[in-house]
C-alpha positions in Angstrom: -43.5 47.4 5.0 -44.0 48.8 8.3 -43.1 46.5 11.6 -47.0 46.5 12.3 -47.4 44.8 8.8 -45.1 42.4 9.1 -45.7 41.4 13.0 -49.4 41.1 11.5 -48.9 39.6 8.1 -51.3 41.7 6.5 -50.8 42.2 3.0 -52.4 44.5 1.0 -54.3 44.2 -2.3 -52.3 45.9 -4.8 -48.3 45.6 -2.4 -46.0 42.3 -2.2 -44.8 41.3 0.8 -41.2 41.6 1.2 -38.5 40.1 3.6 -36.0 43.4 4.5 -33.0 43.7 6.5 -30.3 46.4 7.3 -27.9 44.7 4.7 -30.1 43.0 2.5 -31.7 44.4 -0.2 -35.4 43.6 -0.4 -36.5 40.3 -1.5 -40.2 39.4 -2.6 -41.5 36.5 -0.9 -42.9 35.0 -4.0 -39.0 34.8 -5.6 -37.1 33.6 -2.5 -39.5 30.2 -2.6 -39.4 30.1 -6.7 -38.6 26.6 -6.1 -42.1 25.7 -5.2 -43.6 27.5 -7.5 -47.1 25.3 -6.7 -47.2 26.6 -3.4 -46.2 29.8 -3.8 -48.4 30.3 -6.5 -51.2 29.6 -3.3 -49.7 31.8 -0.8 -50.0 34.9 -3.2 -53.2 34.2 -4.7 -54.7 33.6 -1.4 -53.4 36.9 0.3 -52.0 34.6 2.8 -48.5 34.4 4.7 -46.3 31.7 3.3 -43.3 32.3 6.1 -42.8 31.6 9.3 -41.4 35.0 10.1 -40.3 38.1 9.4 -37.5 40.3 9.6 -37.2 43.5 11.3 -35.1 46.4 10.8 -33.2 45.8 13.8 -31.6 42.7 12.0 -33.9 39.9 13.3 -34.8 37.2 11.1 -37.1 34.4 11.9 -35.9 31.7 9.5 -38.8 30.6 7.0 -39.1 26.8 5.6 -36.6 26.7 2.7 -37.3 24.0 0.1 -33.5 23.5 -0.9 -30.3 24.2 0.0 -30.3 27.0 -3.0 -32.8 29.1 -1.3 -30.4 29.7 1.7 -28.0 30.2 -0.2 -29.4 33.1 -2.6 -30.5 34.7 0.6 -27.3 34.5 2.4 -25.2 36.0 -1.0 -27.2 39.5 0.4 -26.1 39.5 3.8 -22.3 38.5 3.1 -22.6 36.1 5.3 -20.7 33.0 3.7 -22.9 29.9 3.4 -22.5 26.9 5.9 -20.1 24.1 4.7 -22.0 21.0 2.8 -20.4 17.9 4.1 -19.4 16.1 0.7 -19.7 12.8 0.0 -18.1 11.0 -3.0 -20.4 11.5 -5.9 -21.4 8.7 -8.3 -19.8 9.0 -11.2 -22.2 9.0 -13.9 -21.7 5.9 -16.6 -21.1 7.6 -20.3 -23.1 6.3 -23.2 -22.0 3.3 -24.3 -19.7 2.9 -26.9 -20.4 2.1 -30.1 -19.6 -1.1 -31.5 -19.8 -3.9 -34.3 -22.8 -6.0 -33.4 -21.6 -8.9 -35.9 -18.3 -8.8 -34.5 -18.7 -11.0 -31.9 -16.8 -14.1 -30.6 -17.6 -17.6 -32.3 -15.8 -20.9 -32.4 -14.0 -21.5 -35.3 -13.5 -25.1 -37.2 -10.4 -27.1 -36.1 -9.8 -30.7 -35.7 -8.2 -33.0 -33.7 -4.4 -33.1 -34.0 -4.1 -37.1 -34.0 -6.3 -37.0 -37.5 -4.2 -34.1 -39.2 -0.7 -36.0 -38.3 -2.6 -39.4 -39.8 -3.6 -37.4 -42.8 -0.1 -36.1 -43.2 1.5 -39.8 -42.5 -1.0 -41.0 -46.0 0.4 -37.9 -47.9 4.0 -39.0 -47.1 3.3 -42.4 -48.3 1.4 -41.4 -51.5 4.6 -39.2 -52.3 7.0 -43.3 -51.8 4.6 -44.6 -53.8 4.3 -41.8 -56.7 7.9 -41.8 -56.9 8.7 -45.4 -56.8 5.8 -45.6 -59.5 7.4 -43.2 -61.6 10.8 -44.6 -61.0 11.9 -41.6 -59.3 12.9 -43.9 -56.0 16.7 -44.5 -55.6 17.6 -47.9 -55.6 19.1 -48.1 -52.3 15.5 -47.0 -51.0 13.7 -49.6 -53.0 15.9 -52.1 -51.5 15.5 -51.0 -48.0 11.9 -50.9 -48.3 11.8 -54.5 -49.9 9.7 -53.4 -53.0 10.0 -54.3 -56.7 12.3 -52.6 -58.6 10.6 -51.0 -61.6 12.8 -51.1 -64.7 12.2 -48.6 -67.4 9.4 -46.7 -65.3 8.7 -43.0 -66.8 7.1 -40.4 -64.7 3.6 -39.7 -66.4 0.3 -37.7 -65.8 -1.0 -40.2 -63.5 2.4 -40.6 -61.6 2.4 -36.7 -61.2 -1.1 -36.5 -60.6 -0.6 -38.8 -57.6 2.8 -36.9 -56.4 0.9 -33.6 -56.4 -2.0 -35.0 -54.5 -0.1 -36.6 -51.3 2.4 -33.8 -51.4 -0.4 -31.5 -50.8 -2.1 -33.6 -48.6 1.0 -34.0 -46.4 1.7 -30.0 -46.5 -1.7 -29.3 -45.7 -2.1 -31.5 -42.8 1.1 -30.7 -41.8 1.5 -27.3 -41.8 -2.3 -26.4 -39.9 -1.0 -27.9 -37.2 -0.9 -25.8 -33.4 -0.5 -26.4 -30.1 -3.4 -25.0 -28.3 -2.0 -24.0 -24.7 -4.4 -23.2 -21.3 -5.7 -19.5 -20.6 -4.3 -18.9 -25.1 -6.3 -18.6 -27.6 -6.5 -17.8 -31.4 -8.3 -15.5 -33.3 -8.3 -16.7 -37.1 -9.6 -14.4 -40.0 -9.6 -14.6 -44.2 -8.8 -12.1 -46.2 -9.7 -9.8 -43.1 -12.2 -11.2 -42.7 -12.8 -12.9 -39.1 -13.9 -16.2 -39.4 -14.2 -17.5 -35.4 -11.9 -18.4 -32.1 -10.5 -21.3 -30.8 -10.1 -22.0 -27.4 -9.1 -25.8 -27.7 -5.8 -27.2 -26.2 -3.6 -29.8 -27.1 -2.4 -30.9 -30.5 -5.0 -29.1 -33.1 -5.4 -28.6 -36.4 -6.6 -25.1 -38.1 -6.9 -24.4 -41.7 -3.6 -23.3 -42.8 -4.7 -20.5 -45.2 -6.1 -18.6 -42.2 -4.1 -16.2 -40.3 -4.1 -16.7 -36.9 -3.6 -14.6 -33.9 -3.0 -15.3 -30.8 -4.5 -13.8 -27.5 -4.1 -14.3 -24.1 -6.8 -15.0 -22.4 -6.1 -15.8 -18.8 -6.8 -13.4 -15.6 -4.4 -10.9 -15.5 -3.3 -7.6 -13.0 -1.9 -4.3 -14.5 0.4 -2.3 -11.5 0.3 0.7 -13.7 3.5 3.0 -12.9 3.2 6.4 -10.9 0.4 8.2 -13.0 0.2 12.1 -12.2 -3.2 13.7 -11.5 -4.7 16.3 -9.4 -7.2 16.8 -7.0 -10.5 18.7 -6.2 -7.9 21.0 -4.6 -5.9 21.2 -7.4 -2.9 20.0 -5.7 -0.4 17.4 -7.9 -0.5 14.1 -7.0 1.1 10.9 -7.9 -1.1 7.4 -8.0 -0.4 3.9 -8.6 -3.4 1.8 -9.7 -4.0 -2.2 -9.8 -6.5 -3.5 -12.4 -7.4 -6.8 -12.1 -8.8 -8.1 -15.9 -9.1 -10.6 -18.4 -10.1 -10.9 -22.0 -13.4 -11.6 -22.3 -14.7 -11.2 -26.1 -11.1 -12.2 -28.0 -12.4 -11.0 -31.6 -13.5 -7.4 -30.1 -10.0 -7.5 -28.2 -8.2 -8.0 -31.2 -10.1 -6.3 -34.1 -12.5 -4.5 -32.3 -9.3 -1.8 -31.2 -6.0 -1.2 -32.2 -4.2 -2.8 -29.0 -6.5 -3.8 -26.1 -3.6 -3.5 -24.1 -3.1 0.3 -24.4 -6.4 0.8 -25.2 -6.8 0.1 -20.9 -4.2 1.8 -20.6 -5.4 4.7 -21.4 -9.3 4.1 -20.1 -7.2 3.4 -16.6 -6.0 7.3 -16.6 -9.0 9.1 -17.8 -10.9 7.7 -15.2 -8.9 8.1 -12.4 -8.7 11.8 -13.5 -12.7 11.8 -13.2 -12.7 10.2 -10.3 -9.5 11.9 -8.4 -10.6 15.4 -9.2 -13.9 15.1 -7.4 -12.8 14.7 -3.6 -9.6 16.7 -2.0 -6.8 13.9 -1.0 -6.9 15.6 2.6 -9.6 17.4 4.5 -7.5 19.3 7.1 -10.4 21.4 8.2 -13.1 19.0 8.6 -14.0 15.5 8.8 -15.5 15.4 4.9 -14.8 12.5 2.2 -11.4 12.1 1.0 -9.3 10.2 -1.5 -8.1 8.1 1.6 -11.1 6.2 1.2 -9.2 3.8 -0.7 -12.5 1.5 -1.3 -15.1 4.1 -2.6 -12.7 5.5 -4.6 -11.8 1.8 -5.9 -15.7 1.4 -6.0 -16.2 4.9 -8.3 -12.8 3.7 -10.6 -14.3 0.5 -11.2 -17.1 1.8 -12.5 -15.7 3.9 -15.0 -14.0 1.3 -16.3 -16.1 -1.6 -16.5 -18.3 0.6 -19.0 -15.5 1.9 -21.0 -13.7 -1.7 -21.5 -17.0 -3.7 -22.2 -17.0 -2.4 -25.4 -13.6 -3.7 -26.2 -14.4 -7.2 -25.7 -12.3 -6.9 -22.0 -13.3 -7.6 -18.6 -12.6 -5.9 -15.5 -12.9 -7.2 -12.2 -11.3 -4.9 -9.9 -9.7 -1.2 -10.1 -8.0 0.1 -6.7 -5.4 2.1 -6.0 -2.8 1.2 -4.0 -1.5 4.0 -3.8 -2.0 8.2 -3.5 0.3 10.6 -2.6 1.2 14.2 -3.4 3.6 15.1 -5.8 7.3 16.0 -4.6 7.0 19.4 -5.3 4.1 19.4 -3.1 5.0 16.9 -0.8 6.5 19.5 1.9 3.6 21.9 2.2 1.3 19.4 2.4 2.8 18.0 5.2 3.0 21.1 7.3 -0.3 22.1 6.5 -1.5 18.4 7.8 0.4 18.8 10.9 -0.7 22.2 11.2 -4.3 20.5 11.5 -3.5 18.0 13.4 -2.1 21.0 16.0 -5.0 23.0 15.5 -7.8 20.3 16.1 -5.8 19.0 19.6 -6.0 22.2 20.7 -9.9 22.9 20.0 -10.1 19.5 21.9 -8.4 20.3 24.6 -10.6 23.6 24.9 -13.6 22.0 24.7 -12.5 19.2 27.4 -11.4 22.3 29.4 -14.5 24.1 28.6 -16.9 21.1 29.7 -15.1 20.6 32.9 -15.6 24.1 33.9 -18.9 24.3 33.4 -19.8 20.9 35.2 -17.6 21.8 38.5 -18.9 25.0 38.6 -22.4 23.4 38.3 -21.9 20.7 40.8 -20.5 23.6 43.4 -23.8 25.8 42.9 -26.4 23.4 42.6 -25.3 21.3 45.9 -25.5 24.6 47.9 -21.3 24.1 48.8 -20.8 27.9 47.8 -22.3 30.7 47.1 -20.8 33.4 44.7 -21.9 36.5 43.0 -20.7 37.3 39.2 -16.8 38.5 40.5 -16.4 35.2 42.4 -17.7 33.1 39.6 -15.5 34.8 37.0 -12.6 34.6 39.5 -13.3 30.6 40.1 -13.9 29.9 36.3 -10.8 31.6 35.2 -8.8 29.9 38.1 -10.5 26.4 37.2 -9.3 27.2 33.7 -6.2 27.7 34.2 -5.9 25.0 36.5 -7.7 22.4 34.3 -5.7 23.8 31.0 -1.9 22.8 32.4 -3.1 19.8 33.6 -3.7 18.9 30.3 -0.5 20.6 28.7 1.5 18.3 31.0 0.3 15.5 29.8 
């Protein structure tokens, strides 16, 4: 394409317009803005110029309307020049698929009853076990005396005399022996055979069915400071996090049958997703003033996500995930901080400059465009470089 052509934007029938540069290779139009394939689908079949501008071979390039940020980029791979940083933000983690679990096994009240009747039921099983056995003749004589009843001479123990032993014994046993204290923020998860039959949540003297094994769970609000847990960042640099999960049990017969150990079972949801999250972000931006893992509550925010989706399933319930704390690992530790104070140093200095800079420029202003002086280019240089000087040490005394 000649510079005619492109200064014109004629195009002819049977050529395709092209974007060319000294150290770019030639680009058709029509596949630098493939993202908009609708409207550059018009500009071609038209005949028409779908840029703004075109390059010459001197190296001049009038920048056309990109529809993404990939289109710069593609066109920027060509020259070697390296594409302008993208200030990051911290990206949403996205929530997994939810976890399969047992619909049926969900959390129910189980049967119990009230303490007071079990230890009265137990109380008439006692005293149908006196009477069997003074009715058989089985009660010692000293008891039948203390107890101021008839002594029975010549009593044998017979069917019904058993029959009435076995009955209040089992009565008593029964009664007896499904009795519980039911404590605040505890609970029990009872099952048969493996078979989960319901919760109970009730406190106080109780009375469960003594032929079902019960379990207890705690069910109160509870924090987890987990130790030190390793992970890296986007960096790849070591570092060493202490998280602080605030949860509770909120479905006890998915917390106790729906996983092996709830406990572990966060555990272990707490440090896969604090490696999704931490590896996202760098934990320092030394060159810029981008996202980092400092921001203590989006990353918190991101964390508390994860798991929130990954506990549900598990009958638990979190409330909070933040860390308290991130640092870098100890054989890290010491570069890091050099390369943070080298920062530090480096960004003072480019604000000095610029403070330096800007006064310059407005006393050098001021003096010209009040008429006080008047100087040609070799004064002016001479003032700015003494006014830079000047204005420089004052600042490096400070």
């Amino acid at each position: 394409m000649t510079s005619a052509e492109a200064g014109t934007g004629a195009v002819g029938p049977e050529r395709v317009r092209l974007i060319q540069n000294e150290a770019t290779t030639e680009i058709p139009v029509h596949l630098l803005f493939r993202d908009e394939p609708e409207a550059g689908a018009a500009s071609v079949g038209s005949g028409t110029a779908s840029a703004t501008g075109v390059a010459t071979r001197a190296g001049v390039f009038a920048a056309a309307p990109a529809s993404s940020a990939a289109v710069v980029g593609r066109a920027r791979q060509g020259t070697g020049e390296q594409p302008r940083a993208v200030r990051r933000s911290l990206p949403r983690t996205s929530v997994r698929a939810v976890l399969p679990v047992d619909e049926t096994l969900v959390e129910r009240p189980a049967s119990a009853l009230s303490g007071a009747v079990a230890v009265a039921a137990g109380a008439v099983g006692l005293a149908g076990c006196g009477a069997g056995l003074w009715w058989a003749g089985l009660l010692p004589p000293l008891a039948v005396r203390l107890a101021r009843l008839p002594l029975v001479e010549g009593a044998q123990p017979g069917p019904a005399q058993w029959a009435l032993l076995a009955g209040s014994g089992a009565l008593a046993l029964c009664a007896f022996a499904g009795l519980g204290r039911g404590r605040t923020g505890r609970a029990w998860v009872v099952s048969l055979f493996g078979r989960y039959r319901g919760s109970v949540r009730r406190t106080g003297l109780v009375w469960i069915n003594p032929f079902l094994k019960r379990r207890r769970v705690d069910v109160r609000l509870r924090h987890w400071r987990s130790e030190p847990l390793p992970a890296v960042d986007a960096q790849g640099a070591a570092l060493r996090v202490v998280v602080l999960v605030v949860w509770r049990v909120k479905d006890t017969a998915r917390a106790t049958l729906g996983v092996d150990h709830h406990e572990t079972y966060l555990r272990e949801c707490v440090e896969a997703a604090m490696a999704r999250v931490l590896s996202q972000l760098p934990a320092d931006a030394f060159h810029g003033d981008g996202p980092t893992l400092r921001n203590a509550e989006a990353v918190g925010d991101a964390l508390t996500r994860l798991l929130v989706a990954d506990a549900d399933p598990a009958g638990l319930e979190v409330f909070s995930a933040q860390p308290t704390r991130i640092e870098y690992a100890p054989e890290v530790a010491e570069v890091m901080r050099r390369r943070r104070i080298a920062a530090l140093d480096a960004r003072h200095r480019e604000s000095v400059l610029t403070q330096v800079v800007d006064s310059v420029e407005d006393t050098v202003t001021r003096l010209t465009m009040r008429g006080l002086v008047e100087l040609d280019d070799y004064e002016r240089k001479a003032l700015v470089k003494d006014l830079t000087v000047a204005f420089y040490t004052g600042h490096g005394d400070r």
